[in-house]
N, C-alpha and C positions, 0 to 999 in steps of 0.2 A: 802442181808438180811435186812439190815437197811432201806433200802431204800422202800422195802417193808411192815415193821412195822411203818415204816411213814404212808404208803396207809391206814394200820389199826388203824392204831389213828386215821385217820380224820376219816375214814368211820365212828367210833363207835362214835367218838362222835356227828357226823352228826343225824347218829340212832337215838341216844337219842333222840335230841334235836325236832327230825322229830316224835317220838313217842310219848313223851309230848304233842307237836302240835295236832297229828290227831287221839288220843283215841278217841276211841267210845261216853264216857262220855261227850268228849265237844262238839261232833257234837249234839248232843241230847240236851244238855244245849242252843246250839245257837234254835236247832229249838222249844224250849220250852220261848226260849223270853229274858233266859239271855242271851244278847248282851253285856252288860257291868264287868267287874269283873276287882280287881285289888289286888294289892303285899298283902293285908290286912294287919296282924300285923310285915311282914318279915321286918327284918331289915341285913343288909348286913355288914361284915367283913372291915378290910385293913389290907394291908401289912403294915410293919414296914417303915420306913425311909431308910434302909439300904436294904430293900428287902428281908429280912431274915427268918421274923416272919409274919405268919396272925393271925390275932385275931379275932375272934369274939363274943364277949360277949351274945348274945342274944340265938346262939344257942349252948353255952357253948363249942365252938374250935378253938385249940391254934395246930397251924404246926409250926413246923420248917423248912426249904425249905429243901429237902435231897439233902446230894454232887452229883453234877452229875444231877440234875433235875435244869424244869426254870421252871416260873411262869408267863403264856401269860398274853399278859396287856389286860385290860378292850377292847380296839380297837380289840387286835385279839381274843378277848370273842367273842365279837359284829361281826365278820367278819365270824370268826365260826356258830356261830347260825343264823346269815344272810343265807350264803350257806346251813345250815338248813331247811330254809324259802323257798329256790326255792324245795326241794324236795317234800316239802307239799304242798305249792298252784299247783306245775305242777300234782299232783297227784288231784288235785281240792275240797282243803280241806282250801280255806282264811280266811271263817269267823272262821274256829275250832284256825286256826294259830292267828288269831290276838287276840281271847281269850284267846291264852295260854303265849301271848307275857306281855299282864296285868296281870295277876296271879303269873308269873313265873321268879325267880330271879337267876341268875350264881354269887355264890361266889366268886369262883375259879375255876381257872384249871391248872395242873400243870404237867409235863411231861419228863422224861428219854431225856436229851438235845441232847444224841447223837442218838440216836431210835425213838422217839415217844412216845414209850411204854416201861416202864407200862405210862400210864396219869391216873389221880384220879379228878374227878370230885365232887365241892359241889355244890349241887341244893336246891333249896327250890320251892315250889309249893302251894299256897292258893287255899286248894279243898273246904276250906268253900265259897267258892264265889258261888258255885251251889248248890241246896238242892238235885242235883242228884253224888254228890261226897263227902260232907263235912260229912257222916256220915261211909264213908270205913276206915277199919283198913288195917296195913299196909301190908298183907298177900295181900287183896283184891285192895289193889292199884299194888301190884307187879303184881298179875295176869292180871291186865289189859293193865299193860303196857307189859309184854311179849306179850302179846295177838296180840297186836300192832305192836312188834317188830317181831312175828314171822310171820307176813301178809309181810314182805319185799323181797321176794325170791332172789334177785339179794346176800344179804348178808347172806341166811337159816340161821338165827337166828334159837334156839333150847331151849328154858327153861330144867333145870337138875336138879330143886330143890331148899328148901327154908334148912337156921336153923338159928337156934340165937345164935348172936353173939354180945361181948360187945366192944364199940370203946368208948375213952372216957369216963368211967364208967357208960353210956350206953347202954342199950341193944337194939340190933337193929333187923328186921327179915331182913336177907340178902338172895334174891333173887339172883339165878348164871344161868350165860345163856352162851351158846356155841354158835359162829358165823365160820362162811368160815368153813365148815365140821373140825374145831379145831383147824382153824387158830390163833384165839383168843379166848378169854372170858372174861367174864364183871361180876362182884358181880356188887349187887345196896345193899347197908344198908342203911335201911330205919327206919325213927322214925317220930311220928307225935307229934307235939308238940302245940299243940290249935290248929289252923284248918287248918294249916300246916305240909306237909310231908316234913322233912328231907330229902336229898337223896345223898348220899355220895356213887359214881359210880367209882370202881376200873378197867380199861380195862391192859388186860396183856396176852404175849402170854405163852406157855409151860414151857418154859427155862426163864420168867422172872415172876413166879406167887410167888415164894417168897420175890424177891425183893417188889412186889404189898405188900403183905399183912405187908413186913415190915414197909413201908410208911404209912399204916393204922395202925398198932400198935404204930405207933410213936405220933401219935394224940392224944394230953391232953387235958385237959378241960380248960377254961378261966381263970373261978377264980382259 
């Protein structure tokens, strides 16, 4: 069983990372002349000294690592979303992926040491970089990126519904999708913050969806 919820961790955050890349919206942006786009105003977190704490003040969150979880370093961020990169360009989507590689920043990822799973993902995404996305709220960003995510048949990705919910004294619309016929499933909470989307991506399977949401309730804010 472990060894299988390892498969599920990488797969989903492969997902993401490959559905970011190949939305609709970028490919439209590339054939519309934006070629260039970048982080805009995102600004990125650190871990504490000891490995304990992330911070980051800009988009107002504070974790504390939970016992039992690690926290991939920046190389196996970059190694993860690399392996991201071949699922997109072999699908022949380069110019979408190099646009989303400029706009789009990994906080963290942090993961069940002995499982995989739950892993919680923080993303940030600059949609004002196109005047064909810098204007969606975050219902309509969720839906496109399901949209996306449910084109991968190998994983039947399944969107199940949006509600709001608050993380950090935040209110977020949290998108939930079903993958491997309920193998897993993935919340995204989502906020947009100037012309950036927040994206805090919980993946977990059945027998571990409360430890997930306890790991997002544990999230405070900066100050």
């Amino acid at each position: 069983m472990k060894g299988h919820n390892k498969i599920i961790s990488a797969v989903a955050v492969l997902a993401l990372s490959a559905a970011l890349a190949s939305c609709a919206s970028l490919r439209e942006s590339f054939r519309a002349g934006v070629k260039e786009a970048s982080k805009g105003s995102i600004q990125t977190g650190a871990w504490s000294e000891d490995g304990k704490t992330f911070t980051n003040e800009w988009s107002n969150v504070k974790l504390s690592l939970p016992e039992g979880y690690r926290a991939l370093s920046p190389e196996e961020i970059e190694q993860t979303v690399g392996a991201g990169e071949e699922v997109v360009v072999n699908d022949g989507n380069r110019a979408s992926y190099d646009i989303a590689k400029m706009r789009t920043a990994y906080d963290f990822i942090i993961a069940a040491a002995d499982a995989g799973v739950p892993n919680i993902m923080l993303i940030y995404e600059n949609i004002g970089a196109s005047p064909l996305t810098k204007n969606l709220n975050e219902g309509e960003y969720f839906d496109m990126m399901a949209e996306q995510l449910e084109t991968m048949d190998a994983l039947n990705y399944e969107a199940t519904g949006t509600e709001t919910r608050e993380v950090a004294g935040e209110s977020c619309t949290v998108g939930m999708l079903m993958l491997a016929d309920g193998a897993a499933f993935q919340d995204y909470y989502i906020r947009k913050q100037d012309d950036v989307m927040i994206v805090l991506s919980a993946t977990y399977t059945a027998d571990t969806r409360d430890a997930a949401l306890d790991v997002v309730a544990s999230i405070e804010t900066a100050a």
